[in-house]
C-alpha positions in Angstrom: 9.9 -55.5 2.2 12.8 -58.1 1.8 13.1 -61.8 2.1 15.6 -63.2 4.3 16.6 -67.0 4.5 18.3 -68.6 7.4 20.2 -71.1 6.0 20.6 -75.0 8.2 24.2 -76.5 7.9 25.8 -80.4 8.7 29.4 -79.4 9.6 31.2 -76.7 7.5 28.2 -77.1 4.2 24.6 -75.7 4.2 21.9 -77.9 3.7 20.2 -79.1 0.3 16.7 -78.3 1.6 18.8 -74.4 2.6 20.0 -74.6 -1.8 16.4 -75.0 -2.5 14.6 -72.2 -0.7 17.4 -69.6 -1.7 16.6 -71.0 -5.1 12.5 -70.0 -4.7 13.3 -66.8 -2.8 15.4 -65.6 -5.6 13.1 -66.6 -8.1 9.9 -65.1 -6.2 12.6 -61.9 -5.3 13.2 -61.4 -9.1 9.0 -61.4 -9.6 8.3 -58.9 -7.4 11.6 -56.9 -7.2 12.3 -57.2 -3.2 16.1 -58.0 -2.4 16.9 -61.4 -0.8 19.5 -61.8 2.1 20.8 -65.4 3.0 22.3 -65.5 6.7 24.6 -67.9 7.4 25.3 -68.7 11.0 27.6 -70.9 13.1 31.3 -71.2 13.3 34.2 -70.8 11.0 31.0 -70.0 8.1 33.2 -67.4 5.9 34.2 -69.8 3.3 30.4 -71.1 3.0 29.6 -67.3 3.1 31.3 -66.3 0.3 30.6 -69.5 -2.0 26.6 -68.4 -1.5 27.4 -65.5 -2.9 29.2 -66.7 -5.8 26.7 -68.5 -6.5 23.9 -67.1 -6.3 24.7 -63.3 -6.6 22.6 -62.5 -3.2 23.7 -60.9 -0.4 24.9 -62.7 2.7 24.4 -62.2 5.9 27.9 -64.5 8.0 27.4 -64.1 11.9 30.1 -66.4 13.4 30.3 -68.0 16.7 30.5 -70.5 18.8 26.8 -70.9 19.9 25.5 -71.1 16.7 26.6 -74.0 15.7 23.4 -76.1 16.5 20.3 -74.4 15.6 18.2 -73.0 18.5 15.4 -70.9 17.4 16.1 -68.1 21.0 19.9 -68.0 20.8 19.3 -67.7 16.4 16.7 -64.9 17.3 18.5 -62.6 19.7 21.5 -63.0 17.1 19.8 -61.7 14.5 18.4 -58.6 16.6 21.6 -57.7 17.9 22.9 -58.2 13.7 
């Protein structure tokens, strides 16, 4: 078992609401001893990539392009299979 959180970004920075569920995954990871991955998606994400895991110490999943820069829940979905 694992957690994985898809993170939500405006422009080149993810989301506040994205900070605080790492933040609860990470804390419910450490409880019960399961390994988090944060995905980042969209375009040009390396930079954002790397400062969550800085951060945060996780793991981080960066799949870049084009198509992912608005969120669609189908196009996020078969990215993530193919991953």
């Amino acid at each position: 078992m694992s957690i994985i959180v898809i993170t939500e970004r405006i422009g080149a920075a993810i989301t506040q609401a994205s900070w605080e569920v790492i933040s609860c995954a990470a804390e419910l990871a450490g409880k019960k001893g399961i390994p988090v991955t944060v995905l980042v998606a969209g375009r040009s994400i390396r930079e954002e990539a790397g400062r969550i895991a800085g951060k945060t110490g996780l793991s981080v999943l960066g799949i870049e392009g084009g198509s992912l820069d608005r969120f669609n829940a189908e196009v996020y979905a078969d990215v993530i299979i193919d991953a």
